[in-house]
Residue, then its C-alpha position, 0 to 999 in steps of 0.5 A: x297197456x303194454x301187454x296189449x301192445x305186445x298182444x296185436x305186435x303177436x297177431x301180426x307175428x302170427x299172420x307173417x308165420x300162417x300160426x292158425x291156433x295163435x291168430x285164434x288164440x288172440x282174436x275173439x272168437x266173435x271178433x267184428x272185423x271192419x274192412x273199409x267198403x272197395x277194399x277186397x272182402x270190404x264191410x262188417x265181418x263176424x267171428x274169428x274163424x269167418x275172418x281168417x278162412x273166408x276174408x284173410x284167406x283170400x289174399x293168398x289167392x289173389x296177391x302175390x307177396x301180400x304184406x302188411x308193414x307196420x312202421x308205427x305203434x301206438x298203444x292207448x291202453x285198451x286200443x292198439x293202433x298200427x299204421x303202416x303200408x300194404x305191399x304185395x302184387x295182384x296175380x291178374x295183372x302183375x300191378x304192384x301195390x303200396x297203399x297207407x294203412x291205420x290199423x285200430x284194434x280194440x281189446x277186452x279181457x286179454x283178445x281182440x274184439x273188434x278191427x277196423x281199416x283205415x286205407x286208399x281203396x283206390x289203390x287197391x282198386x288201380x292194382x286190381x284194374x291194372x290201371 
C-alpha cells in the first residue's frame, strides 16, 4: 500500500532531521528492531524509545557522517523494503565505509512493528578495525 511506503520514506525523513516525536510517532512503541549479529549494537531490540536512545544513538558518537541512502523502494503492501548503501567514517580510525544494506519493515495499523537489516557486517567490522 502506498501509505505505508509513504510511512517508512517519512522514518528516514525523520531520522535525516533528528525529528524525535516523528521517528516516535512512526515506530511502534514495542517495535522488534533486528540488527544482524557483528553489525554495531547487532541483535533483538525492544521498543521504540530503547532503539533510538540506546542503539541509533550510538552511531552519532562513533561515525562521523553517518547515513543511511536508500537508492530503491519496494512497497509489498504491509512490508516496506528499502535497499541502499551505508556511508559514513569511523571516529577511531578515520576508516571510510560504503556497505550494501536491505531494510525490511513491517507495518500494522499504520506504525512500524518490526525491522530487520540485512548487510556486509565485515565492512563494518574492516572500517572499526582500520584494516
Amino acid at each position: 500500500m502506498v501509505q505505508n511506503l509513504r510511512l517508512v520514506q517519512g522514518l528516514y525523513e525523520a531520522f535525516g532531521a533528528r525529528d524525535r516525536e516523528r521517528i516516535l510517532e512512526i515506530m511502534h512503541p514495542e517495535i522488534e528492531w533486528i540488527q544482524n549479529e557483528g553489525f554495531p549494537g547487532g541483535g533483538l531490540h525492544k521498543g521504540a524509545v530503547h532503539v533510538l536512545d540506546d542503539v541509533l544513538s550510538q552511531f552519532r558518537h562513533d561515525w562521523d557522517n553517518w547515513r543511511a541512502r536508500v537508492t530503491e523502494w519496494h512497497d509489498a503492501g504491509a512490508t516496506v523494503i528499502a535497499i541502499g548503501v551505508y556511508e559514513g567514517t569511523y571516529k577511531a580510525t578515520g576508516k571510510q565505509l560504503v556497505a550494501a544494506f536491505a531494510h525490511v519493515y513491517d507495518i500494522k495499523d499504520g506504525r512500524v512493528v518490526r525491522f530487520r537489516q540485512f548487510t556486509d557486517t565485515a565492512l563494518i567490522l574492516e572500517a572499526r578495525r582500520g584494516a
